[in-house]
C-alpha positions in Angstrom: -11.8 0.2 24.4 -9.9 2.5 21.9 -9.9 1.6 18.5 -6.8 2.3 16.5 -6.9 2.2 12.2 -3.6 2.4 10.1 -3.9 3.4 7.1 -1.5 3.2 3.6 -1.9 3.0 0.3 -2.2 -0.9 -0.5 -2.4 -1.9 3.4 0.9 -4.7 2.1 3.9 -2.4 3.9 3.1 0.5 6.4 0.0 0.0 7.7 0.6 -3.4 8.6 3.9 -3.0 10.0 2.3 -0.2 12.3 -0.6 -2.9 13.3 1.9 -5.6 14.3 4.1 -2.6 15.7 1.4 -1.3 17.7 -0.2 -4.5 19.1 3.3 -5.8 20.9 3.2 -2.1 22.0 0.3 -2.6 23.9 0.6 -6.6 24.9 4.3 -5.2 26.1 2.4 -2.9 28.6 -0.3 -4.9 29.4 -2.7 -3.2 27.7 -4.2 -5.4 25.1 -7.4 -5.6 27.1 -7.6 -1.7 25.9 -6.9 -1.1 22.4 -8.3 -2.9 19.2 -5.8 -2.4 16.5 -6.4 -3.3 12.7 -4.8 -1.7 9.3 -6.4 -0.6 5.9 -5.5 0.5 2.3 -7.2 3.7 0.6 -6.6 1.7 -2.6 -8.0 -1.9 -3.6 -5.2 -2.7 -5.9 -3.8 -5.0 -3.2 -7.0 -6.6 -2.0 -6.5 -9.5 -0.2 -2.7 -10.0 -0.3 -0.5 -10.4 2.8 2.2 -8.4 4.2 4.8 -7.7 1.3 7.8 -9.7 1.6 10.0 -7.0 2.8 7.8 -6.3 5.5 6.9 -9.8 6.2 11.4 -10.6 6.4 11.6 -6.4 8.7 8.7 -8.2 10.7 10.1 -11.4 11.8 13.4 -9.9 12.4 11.7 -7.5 14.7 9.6 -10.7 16.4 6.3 -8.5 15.0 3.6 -10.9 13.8 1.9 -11.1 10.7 0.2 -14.0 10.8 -3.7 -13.9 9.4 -3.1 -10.1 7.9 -4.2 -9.2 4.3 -4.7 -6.3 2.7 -8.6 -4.7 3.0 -9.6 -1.7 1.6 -11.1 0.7 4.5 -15.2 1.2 4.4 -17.5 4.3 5.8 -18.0 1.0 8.7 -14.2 1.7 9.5 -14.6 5.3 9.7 -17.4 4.8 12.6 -15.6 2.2 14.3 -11.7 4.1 14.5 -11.4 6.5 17.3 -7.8 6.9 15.6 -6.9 6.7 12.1 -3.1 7.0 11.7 -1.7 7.5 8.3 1.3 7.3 6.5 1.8 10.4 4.2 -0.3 13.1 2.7 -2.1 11.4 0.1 -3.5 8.8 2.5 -4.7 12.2 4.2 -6.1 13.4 1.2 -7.7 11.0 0.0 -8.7 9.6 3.7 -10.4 12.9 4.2 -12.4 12.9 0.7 -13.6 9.3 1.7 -14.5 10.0 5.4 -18.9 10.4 6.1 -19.1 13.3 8.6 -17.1 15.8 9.7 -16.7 13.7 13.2 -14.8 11.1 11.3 -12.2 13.7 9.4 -11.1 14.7 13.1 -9.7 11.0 13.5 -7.6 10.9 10.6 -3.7 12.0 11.8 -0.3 11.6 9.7 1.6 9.8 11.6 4.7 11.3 12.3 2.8 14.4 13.8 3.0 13.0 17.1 6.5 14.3 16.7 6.8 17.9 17.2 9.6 18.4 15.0 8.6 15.9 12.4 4.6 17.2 11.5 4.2 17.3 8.2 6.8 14.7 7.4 5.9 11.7 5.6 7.1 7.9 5.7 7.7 6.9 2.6 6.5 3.9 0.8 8.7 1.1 1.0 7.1 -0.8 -2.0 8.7 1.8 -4.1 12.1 2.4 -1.5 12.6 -1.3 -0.8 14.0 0.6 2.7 11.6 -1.7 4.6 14.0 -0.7 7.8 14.1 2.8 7.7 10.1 2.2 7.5 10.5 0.4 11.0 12.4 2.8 12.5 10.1 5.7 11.6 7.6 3.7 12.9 9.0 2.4 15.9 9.8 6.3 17.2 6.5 7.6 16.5 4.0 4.8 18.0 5.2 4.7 21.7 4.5 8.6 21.5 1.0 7.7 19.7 0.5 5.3 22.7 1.3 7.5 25.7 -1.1 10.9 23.8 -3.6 8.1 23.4 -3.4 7.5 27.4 -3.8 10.7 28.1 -6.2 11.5 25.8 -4.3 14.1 24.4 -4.6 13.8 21.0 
């Protein structure tokens, strides 16, 4: 089983888009039976709280579910559980990698677009404060197949 954790800021926009992204990633190609995928915040401001709206209204039209998500800050037991911890933009790095136990754990932490050679370093900006709740999508949507097929072949 491989454990995948996505990681933003209040766990209301990106990360949960990438969860609901990832999981009809794998249910598509009969992999479910492999992967466990959840999402996280670095923040507790959001605690709690579902999906925004504009991700909830990008998710539906997408037929991604959100049902039974909420916001939940990440804990040292998340760090020991991930195998991958995909973030959003360098901040989440940062402050992932100040908050992660052992040295083991900071090799799990990856910004997402990086599975892209021509994208690494590149961020995907919030939506809560760009209200571009498709463009989030779409950055998402051309970066987690790749994230899928390295994870398969173990070569990230």
């Amino acid at each position: 089983m491989t454990n995948v954790l996505f990681v933003c800021l209040g766990n209301i926009c990106r990360s949960p888009m990438a969860e609901a992204l990832f999981k009809k990633l794998v249910a598509d190609r009969g992999l479910a039976d492999h992967y466990t995928i959840e999402s996280r915040a670095t923040s507790t401001e959001e605690r709690g709280n579902p999906p925004h709206p504009g991700a909830q209204k990008t998710m539906t039209a997408h037929g991604l579910s959100f049902a039974g998500m909420h916001s939940e800050p990440i804990s040292a037991a998340d760090f020991d559980w991930a195998d991958y911890i995909i973030t959003m933009d360098s901040q989440n790095v940062f402050n992932l990698r100040r908050m992660a136990p052992s040295e083991a754990d900071q090799r799990k932490i990856h910004l997402c677009m990086d599975i892209l050679p021509d994208h690494v370093g590149q961020e995907i900006p919030d939506p809560w404060y760009t209200h571009r709740f498709e463009a989030t999508y779409d950055a998402l949507a051309s970066t987690l197949p790749k994230w899928l097929s390295a994870m398969q072949t173990k070569s990230v």
